[in-house]
C-alpha positions in Angstrom: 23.9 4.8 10.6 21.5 4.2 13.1 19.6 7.4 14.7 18.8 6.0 17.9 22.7 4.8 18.2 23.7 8.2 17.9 23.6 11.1 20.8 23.0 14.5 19.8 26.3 16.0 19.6 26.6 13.2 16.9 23.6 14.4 14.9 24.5 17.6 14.5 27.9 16.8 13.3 26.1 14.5 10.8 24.1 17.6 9.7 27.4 19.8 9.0 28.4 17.7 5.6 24.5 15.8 4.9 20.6 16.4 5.2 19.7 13.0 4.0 17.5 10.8 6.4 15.4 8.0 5.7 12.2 7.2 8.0 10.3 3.9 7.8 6.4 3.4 8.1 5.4 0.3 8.9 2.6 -1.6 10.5 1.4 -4.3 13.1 -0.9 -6.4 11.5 -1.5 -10.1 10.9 0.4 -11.7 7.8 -0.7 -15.3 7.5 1.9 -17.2 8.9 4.8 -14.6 9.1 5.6 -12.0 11.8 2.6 -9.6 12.7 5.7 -6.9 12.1 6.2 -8.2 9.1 5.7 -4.5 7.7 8.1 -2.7 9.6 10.6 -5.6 9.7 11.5 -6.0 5.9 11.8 -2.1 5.2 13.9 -1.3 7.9 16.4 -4.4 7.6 16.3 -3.0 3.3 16.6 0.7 5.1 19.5 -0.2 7.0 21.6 -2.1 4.7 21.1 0.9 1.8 22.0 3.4 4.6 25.2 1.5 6.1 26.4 1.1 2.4 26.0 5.4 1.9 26.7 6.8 5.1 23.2 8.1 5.6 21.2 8.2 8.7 18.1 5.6 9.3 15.9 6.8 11.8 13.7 4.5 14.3 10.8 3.3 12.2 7.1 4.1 13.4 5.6 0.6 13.7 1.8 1.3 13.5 -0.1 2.6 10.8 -4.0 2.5 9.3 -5.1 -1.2 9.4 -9.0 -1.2 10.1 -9.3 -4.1 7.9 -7.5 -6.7 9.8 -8.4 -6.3 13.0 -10.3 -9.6 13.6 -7.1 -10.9 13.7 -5.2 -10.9 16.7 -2.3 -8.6 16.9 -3.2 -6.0 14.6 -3.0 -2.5 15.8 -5.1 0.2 14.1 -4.1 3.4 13.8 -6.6 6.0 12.7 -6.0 8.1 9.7 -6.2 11.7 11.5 -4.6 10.7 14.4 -1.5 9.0 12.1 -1.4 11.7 9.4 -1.1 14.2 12.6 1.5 11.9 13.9 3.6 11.3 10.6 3.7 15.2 10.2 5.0 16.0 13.6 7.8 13.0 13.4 8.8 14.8 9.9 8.6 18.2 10.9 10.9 17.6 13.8 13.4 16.6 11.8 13.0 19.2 9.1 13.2 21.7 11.8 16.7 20.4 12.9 18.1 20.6 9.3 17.3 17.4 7.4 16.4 18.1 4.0 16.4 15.6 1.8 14.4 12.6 3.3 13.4 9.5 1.7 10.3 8.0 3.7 10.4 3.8 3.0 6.7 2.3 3.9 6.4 -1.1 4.2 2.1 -0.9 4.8 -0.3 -0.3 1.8 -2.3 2.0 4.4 0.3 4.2 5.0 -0.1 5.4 1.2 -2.1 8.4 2.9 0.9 9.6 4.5 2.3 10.5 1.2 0.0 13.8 0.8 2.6 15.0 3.4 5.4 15.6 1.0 3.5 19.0 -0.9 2.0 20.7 2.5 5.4 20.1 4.3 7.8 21.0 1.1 5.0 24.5 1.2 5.8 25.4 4.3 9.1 24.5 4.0 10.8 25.6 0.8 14.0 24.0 0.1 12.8 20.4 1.6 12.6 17.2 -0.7 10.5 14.5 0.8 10.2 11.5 -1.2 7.9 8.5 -0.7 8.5 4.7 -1.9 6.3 1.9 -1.5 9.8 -0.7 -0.6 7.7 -3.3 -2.8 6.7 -0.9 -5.8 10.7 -0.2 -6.6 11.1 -0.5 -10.1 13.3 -3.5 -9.5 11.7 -5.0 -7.0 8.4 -5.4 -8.7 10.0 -6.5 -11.8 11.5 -9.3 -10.0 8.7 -9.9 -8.0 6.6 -10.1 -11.3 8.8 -12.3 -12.9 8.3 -15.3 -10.5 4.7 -14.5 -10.3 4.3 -12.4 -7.5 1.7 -9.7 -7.4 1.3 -6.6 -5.1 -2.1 -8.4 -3.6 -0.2 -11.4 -2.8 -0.5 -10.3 1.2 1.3 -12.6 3.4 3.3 -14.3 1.0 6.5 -15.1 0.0 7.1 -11.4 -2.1 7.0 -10.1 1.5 8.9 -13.5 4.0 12.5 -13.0 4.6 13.5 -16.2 5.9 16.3 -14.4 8.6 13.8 -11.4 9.0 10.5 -12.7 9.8 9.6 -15.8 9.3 8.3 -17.4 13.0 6.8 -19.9 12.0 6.6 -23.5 9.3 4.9 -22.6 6.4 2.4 -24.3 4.9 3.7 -26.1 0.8 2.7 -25.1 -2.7 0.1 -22.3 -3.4 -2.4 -20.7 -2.0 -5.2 -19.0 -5.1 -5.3 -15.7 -5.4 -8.0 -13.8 -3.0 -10.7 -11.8 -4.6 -10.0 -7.9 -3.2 -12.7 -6.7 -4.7 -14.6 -3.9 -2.3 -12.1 -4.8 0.0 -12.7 -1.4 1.8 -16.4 -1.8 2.0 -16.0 -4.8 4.4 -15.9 -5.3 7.5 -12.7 -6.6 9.7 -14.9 -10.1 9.9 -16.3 -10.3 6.9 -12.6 -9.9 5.3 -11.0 -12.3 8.1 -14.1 -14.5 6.3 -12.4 -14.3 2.6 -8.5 -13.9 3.7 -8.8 -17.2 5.8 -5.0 -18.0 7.1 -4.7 -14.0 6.2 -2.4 -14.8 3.0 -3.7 -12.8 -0.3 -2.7 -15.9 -2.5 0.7 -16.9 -4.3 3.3 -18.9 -2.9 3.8 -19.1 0.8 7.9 -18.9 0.8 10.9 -19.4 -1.8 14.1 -20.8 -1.4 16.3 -18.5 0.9 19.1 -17.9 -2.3 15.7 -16.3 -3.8 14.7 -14.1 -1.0 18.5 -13.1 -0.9 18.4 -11.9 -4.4 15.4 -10.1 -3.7 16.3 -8.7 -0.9 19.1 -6.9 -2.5 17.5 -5.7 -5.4 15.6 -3.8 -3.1 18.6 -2.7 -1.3 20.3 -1.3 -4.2 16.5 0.3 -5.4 16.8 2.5 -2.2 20.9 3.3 -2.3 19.5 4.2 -6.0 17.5 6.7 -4.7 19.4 7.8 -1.7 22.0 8.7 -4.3 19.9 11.1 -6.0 18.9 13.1 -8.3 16.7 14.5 -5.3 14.9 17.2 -7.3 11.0 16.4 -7.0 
């Protein structure tokens, strides 16, 4: 279920049998040779395929987040911390004031980590509130399967985050690329990490075989209906 296909009349109908909503975080920011929304894209097509399959509202995803450290490349859109922390609290206030109370926040962009010290101050000042945040690629299964065919969080870029029908835009170069060194990662500056990242992949394979990425992508799906289904006690 799709906020933005919904007027209000429709929300608050919603509201009279469920308070579940999940709200995506994304980014815009370069990905080697896949979609520069790469980080909005793959959580909200897993967000709305879990959401469809349980009847629970998706709201639109916010697109930009914290990413400082890529902007030598063209496209990327930085968002600074006060300004998105600010932001994300307003966006999730709104809808707490309105009567959503269980809501599962899906992030797609390792920056947007910061927006998880939300969940306390907003669960404070609103007792009776659950507010849970998931990394889409830190599921429990995901990162098991991930792990098993040699992906790693770090692997920016790669294939653990290219859906073929989702955002891939491009051919993609064969084999392997070796693993970047991260190290101080956050003590460099956008050129100096443009300098190390090269084609802007962390290392790992570039793609898999679509019948992979399928799997994949519905291990995650079934991660989040997993959580949407509760138990939603913190």
């Amino acid at each position: 279920m799709l906020l933005e296909q919904m007027n209000w009349m429709q929300v608050e109908e919603y509201l009279k049998k469920d308070d579940r909503l999940v709200l995506v975080l994304g980014s815009t920011e370069e990905h080697g040779y896949y979609s520069v929304a790469t980080d909005t894209q793959c959580p909200w097509e897993i967000a709305k395929a879990a959401c469809e399959q349980e009847g629970v509202v998706v709201a639109p995803a916010l697109p930009y987040g914290p990413s400082f450290g890529l902007m030598a490349y063209p496209g990327t859109v930085n968002i600074e911390y006060a300004t998105y922390l600010a932001l994300v609290e307003q966006i999730l206030q709104s809808f707490i004031q309105h009567g959503f109370r269980r809501i599962l926040i899906l992030n797609g962009h390792g920056g947007n980590k910061i927006a998880e010290r939300l969940a306390g101050i907003l669960r404070q000042k609103n007792p009776g509130v659950v507010i849970k945040f998931r990394s889409w690629y830190l599921l429990p299964s995901v990162l098991e399967f991930m792990e098993k065919r040699g992906g790693k969080e770090n692997h920016h870029g790669a294939w653990i985050e290219g859906f073929p029908w989702i955002n891939k835009v491009a051919p993609m170069p064969a084999g392997r690329k070796p693993d970047v060194d991260w190290t101080d990662y956050h003590s460099l500056t956008p050129r100096e990490i443009r300098e190390r990242l090269g084609d802007g992949t962390g290392g790992g394979e570039y793609e898999r075989d679509e019948k992979t990425m399928r799997e994949y992508f519905q291990v995650a799906v079934e991660d989040v209906v997993q959580l949407l289904r509760g138990p939603w006690e913190v």
